[in-house]
C-alpha positions in Angstrom: 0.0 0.0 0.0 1.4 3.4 -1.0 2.5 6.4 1.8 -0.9 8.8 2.1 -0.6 10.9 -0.4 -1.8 14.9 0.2 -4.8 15.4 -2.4 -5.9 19.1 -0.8 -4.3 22.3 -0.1 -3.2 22.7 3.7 -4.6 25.5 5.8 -1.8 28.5 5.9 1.9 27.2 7.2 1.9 25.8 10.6 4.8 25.9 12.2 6.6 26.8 15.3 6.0 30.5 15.1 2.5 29.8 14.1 0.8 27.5 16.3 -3.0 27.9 15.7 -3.7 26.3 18.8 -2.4 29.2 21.0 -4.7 31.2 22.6 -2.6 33.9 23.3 -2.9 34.5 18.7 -6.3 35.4 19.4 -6.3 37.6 22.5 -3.3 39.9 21.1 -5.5 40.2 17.9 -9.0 41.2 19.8 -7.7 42.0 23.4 -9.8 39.4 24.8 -10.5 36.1 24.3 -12.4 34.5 21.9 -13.8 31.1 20.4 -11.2 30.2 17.7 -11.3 26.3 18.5 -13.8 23.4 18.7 -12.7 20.3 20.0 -15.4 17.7 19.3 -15.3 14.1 21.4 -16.2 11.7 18.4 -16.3 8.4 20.4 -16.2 6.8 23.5 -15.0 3.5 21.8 -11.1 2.5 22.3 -8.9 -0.3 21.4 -6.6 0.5 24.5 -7.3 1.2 28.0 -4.0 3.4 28.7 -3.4 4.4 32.5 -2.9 7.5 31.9 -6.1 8.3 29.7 -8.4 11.6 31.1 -11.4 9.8 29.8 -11.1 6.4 30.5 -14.4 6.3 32.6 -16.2 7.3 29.7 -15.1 4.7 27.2 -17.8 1.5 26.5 -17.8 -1.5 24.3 -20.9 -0.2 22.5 -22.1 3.1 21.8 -25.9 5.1 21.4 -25.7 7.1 18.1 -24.5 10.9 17.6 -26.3 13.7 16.6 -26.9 14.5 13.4 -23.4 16.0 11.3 -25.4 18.5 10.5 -26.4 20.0 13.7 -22.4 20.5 14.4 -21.5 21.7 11.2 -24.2 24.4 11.5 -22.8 25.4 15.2 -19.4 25.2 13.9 -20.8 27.8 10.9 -21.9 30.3 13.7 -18.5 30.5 15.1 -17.0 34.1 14.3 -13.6 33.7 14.6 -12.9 30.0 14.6 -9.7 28.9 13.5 -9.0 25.4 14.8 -11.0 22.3 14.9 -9.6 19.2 16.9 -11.6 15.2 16.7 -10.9 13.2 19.9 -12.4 10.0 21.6 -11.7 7.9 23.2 -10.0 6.1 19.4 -11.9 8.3 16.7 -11.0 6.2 13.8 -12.3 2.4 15.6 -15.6 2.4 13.6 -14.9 3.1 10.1 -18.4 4.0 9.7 -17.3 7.1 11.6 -14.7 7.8 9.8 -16.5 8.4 6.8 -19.6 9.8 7.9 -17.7 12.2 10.6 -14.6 12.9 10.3 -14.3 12.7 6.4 -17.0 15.3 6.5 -15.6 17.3 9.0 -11.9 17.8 8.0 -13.5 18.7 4.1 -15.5 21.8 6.0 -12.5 22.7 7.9 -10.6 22.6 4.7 -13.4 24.7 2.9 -13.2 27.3 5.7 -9.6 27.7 5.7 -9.7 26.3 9.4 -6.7 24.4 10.8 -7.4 20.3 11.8 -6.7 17.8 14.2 -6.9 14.1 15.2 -6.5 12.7 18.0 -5.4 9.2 17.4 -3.2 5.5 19.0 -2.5 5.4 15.3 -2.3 1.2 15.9 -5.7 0.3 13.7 -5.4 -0.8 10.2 -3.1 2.2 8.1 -5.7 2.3 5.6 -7.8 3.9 7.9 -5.2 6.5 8.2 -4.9 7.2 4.8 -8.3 7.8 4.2 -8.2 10.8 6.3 -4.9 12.2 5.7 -5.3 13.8 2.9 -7.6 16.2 4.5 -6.2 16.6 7.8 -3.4 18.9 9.3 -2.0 17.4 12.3 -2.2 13.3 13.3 -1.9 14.1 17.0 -0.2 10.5 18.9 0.5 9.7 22.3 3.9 7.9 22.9 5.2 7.3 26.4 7.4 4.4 25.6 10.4 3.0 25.1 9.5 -0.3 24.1 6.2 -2.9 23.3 6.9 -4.1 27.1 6.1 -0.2 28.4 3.5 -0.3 25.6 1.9 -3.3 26.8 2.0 -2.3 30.7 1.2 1.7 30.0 -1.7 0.8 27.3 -3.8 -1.8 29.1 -2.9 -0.8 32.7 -6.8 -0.7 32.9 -8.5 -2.9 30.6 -10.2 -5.2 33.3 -8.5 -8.2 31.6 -5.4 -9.9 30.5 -3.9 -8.8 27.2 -1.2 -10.9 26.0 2.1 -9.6 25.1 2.5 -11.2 21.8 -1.3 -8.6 20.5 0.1 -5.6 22.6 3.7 -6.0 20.8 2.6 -6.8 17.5 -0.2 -3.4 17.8 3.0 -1.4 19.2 4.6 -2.2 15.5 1.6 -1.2 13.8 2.0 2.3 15.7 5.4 2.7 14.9 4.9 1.6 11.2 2.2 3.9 10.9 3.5 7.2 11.9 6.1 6.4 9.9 4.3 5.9 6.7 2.1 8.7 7.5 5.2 11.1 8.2 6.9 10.1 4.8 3.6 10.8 3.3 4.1 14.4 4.1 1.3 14.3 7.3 2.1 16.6 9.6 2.2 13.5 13.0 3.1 14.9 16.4 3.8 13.2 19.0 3.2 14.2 22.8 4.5 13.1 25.5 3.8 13.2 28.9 5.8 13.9 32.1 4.8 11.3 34.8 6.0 8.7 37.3 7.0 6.4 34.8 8.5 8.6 32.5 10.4 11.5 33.8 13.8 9.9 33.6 13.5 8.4 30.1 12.7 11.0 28.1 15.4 11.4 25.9 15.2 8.0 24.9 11.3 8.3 24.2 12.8 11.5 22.2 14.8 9.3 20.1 12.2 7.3 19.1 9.9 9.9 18.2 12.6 11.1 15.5 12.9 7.9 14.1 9.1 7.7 13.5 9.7 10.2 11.4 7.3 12.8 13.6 7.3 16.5 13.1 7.1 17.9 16.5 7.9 16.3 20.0 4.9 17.8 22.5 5.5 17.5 25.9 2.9 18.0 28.9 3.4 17.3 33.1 1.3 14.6 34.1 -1.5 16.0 36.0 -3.6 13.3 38.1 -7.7 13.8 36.7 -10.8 12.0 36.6 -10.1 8.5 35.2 -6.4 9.0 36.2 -6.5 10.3 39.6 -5.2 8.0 41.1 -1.4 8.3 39.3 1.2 8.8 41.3 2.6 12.6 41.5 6.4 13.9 40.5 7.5 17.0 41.7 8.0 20.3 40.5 12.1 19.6 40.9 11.5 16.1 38.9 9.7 17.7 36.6 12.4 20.8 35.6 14.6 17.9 35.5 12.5 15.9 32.9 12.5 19.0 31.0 16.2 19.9 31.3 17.5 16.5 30.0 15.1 16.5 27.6 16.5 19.5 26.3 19.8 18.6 26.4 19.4 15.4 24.0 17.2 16.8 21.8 17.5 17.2 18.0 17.4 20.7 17.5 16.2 20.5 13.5 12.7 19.1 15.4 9.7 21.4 16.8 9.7 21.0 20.5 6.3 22.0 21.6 6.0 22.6 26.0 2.3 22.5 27.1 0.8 23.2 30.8 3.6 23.5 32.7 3.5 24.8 36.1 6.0 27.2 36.3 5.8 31.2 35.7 7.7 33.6 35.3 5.7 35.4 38.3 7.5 32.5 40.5 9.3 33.3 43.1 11.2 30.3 42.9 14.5 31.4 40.6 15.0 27.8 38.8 11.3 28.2 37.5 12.3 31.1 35.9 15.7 29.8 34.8 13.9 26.7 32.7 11.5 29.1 31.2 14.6 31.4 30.1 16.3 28.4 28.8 12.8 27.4 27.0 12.4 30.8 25.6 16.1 30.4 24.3 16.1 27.0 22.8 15.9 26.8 18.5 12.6 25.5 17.4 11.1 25.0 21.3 7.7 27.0 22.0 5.5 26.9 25.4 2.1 27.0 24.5 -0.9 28.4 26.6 -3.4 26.1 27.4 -6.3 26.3 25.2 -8.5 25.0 27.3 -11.2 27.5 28.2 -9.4 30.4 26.6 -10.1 29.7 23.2 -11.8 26.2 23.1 -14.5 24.8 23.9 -15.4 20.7 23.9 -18.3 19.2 22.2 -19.9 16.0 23.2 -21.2 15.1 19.9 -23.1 11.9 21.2 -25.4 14.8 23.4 -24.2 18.1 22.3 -23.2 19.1 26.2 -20.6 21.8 25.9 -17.9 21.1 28.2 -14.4 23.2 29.1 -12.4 20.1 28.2 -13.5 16.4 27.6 -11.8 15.5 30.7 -12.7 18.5 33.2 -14.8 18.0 36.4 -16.4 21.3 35.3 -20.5 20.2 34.3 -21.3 20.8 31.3 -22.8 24.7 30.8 -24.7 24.1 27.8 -25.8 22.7 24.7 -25.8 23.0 20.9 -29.4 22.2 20.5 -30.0 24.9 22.2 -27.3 27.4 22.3 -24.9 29.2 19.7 -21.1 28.3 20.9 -19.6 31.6 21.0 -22.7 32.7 23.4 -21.8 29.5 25.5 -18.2 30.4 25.5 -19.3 34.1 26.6 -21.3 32.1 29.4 -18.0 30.2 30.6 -15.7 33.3 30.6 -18.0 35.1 33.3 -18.2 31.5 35.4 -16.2 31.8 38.7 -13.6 29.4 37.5 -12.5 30.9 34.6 -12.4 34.2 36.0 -9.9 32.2 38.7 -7.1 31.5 36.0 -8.2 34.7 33.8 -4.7 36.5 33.7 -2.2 37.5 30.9 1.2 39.1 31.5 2.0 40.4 28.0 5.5 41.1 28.9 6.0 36.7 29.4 3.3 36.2 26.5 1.7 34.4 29.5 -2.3 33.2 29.7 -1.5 32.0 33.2 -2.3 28.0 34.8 -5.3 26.2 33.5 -7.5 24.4 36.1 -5.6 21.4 37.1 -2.4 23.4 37.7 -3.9 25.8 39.5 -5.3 23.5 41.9 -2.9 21.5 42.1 -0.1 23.5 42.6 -1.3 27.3 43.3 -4.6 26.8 45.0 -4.6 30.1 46.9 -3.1 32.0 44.8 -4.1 35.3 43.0 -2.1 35.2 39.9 -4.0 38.6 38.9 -1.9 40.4 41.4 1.6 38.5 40.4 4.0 40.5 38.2 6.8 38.9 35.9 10.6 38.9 37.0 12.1 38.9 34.1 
C-alpha cells in the first residue's frame, strides 16, 4: 500500500512561530479572548485502555448514536472567529463508519473554511484507515510514552479489566510505529506528545529518540496532572519535573519542533529555577510553550449529546448545549463562570495566559495570579 498521499491544499503554514492552537494569537488580535477552537469528542470506543487516559471512565464497548453531522456543522458555521477544529475520543478512527460519515466530513469543511485540523489518534488500527483521512487533515496528533512494546503493553492496558497478552500488545505497538512512519513520509504533519509522569520522567530522551525515528514532526510535551479517570497516578514534583524538562533538552534534536504545554512554572514564580527553565525554553531553536487552550479559546463538544464542556476531561459540568445554544454565546457564558475568572490572567510582557484548572489546583490553589507581576 502506497504512503498517504496529500490530495488538498493545507490551511496557511503551521509551524513553530504559528501554532493555531495558542490562545494567546487570538487575545493579542482582539484584546480578549475569543472562540477560535472546537474540539469535538467523536467516540467513546477505544482499542486501548492506557493508564494515563483523562477519559477512561467514559469509554464502552458499544455506543448510542451521535447527533446529526449536520447540527455541528451548523454550530461550527456560527463561530465568528474559529480557527482550529480538533476530533478526539476515546479512538476516533475504531468504527470506520465514523470515519467516513464524521470525520471525512468534518476535516473537508475545515478545509473549505480555511480552518486548521486535528486528530486525535493511537494510530495502531489498520493504516488504511489513516490514509483515508490524511489527505484532508493537518496534524495526526499520537500519544507515545514508551520505550518499548513491554512499556507499551503495561502503560496501554494498565486498565483494561483483563489480560492482554504480550505477543497482541507487541505486534499493535509495531503497527503504531509503522504507521507514523508511513504517515510522516507521506508528508502528514504527526506529532507526538509526551507526557511527564511517574513512569517517564527519567526516560525521556530515549522516548525523544524514538519519536525522531518515527519520522514525527514535533515532539509535545505535557506534566502529568492526576484527573478524573487518572486520579489516582502517582505525582512527581515540580524539581523532577524541571529535570524531565532539562535532560530532555539537552538530548534533543534541534532540526525538530519541541512544543512545551501546561507547565506549572511562571515567570511570576518566586522560585528562581522556574524562571531559569522558562529562560532556557524561551532560548532553545525551534522549542515554544504553549498556553493552554483549554477555556481560553476552546471549547469541547460531546457530539453523542451536544453538552458543551471546558475540556473532555474537566470535572467542570457541562454549561450548555448545541441544540439549544450558539457556541460563541456558551463560550461568553463560561468566561464570566467563577472558574474561569480564577485563572483569567495575561502578562504580556512573558506572552503568558497563566495555569489552567488542574495546575492551578494542584499547585497554586490560593493564589491570585491577577496580582503577580513577571521577573524577568
Amino acid at each position: 500500500m502506497q504512503n498517504a498521499v496529500r490530495l488538498t491544499e493545507p490551511t496557511p503554514i503551521y509551524s513553530s512561530s504559528n501554532d493555531h492552537w495558542d490562545p494567546i494569537i487570538s487575545l493579542r488580535e482582539h484584546g480578549r479572548h475569543v472562540l477560535t477552537s472546537v474540539e469535538m469528542t467523536m467516540s467513546n470506543l477505544c482499542n486501548m485502555r492506557c493508564e494515563h487516559c483523562a477519559v477512561g471512565d467514559t469509554l464502552v464497548m458499544s455506543e448510542p448514536a451521535k447527533l446529526p453531522l449536520d447540527q455541528m456543522l451548523r454550530r461550527l458555521d456560527e463561530v465568528e472567529h474559529l480557527k482550529t477544529i480538533s476530533i478526539t475520543g476515546g479512538e476516533p478512527t475504531f468504527s470506520s463508519r465514523t470515519v467516513k460519515e464524521y470525520i471525512i466530513p468534518l476535516l473537508k469543511y475545515a478545509r473549505s473554511r480555511g480552518l486548521s485540523s486535528q486528530i486525535n489518534s493511537n494510530i495502531t488500527l489498520d493504516y488504511s484507515r489513516y490514509e483515508e483521512i490524511a489527505p484532508y487533515l493537518d496534524v495526526m496528533h499520537i500519544s507515545f510514552n514508551y520505550t518499548n512494546s513491554d512499556d507499551f503493553h503495561e502503560i496501554g492496558f494498565a486498565k483494561s479489566g483483563h489480560p492482554v497478552p504480550k505477543e497482541t500488545a507487541a505486534r499493535m505497538y509495531e503497527r503504531m510505529i509503522d504507521n507514523a512512519r508511513r504517515l510522516s513520509d507521506g508528508g502528514l504533519f504527526v506529532s507526538a506528545e509526551s507526557m511527564i509522569n511517574y513512569r517517564t520522567y527519567n526516560k525521556m530522551p530515549e522516548i525523544h529518540k524514538l519519536i525522531l525515528e518515527m519520522g514525527c514532526k514535533r515532539h509535545e510535551v505535557h506534566p502529568m496532572y492526576p484527573s478524573a479517570f487518572a486520579a489516582d497516578l502517582p505525582v512527581i514534583t515540580p524539581a523532577q519535573m524541571r529535570d524531565a524538562v532539562n535532560d530532555l533538552l539537552d538530548s534533543r534534536d534541534p532540526s525538530v519542533w519541541m512544543l512545551f504545554g501546561t507547565l506549572p512554572f511562571y515567570y511570576c514564580n518566586e522560585d528562581a529555577e522556574d524562571r531559569k527553565l522558562l529562560q532556557r525554553l524561551a532560548s532553545e531553536r525551534l522549542v515554544t510553550v504553549r498556553n493552554d487552550p483549554d477555556g481560553r479559546n476552546r471549547l469541547n463538544v460531546n457530539l453523542f449529546t451536544g453538552d458543551v464542556f471546558v475540556t473532555d476531561f474537566s470535572d467542570v459540568p457541562a454549561f450548555g448545549n448545541i441544540g439549544t445554544d450558539k457556541l460563541d454565546e456558551l463560550f461568553g457564558r463560561w468566561l464570566a463562570h467563577p472558574l474561569a475568572r480564577s485563572v483569567d490572567c495575561h502578562c504580556p510582557a512573558a506572552a503568558c495566559c497563566g495555569p489552567n484548572l488542574l495546575v492551578k489546583d494542584m499547585y497554586y490553589r490560593d493564589v491570585d495570579f491577577g496580582t503577580r507581576q513577571a521577573m524577568l
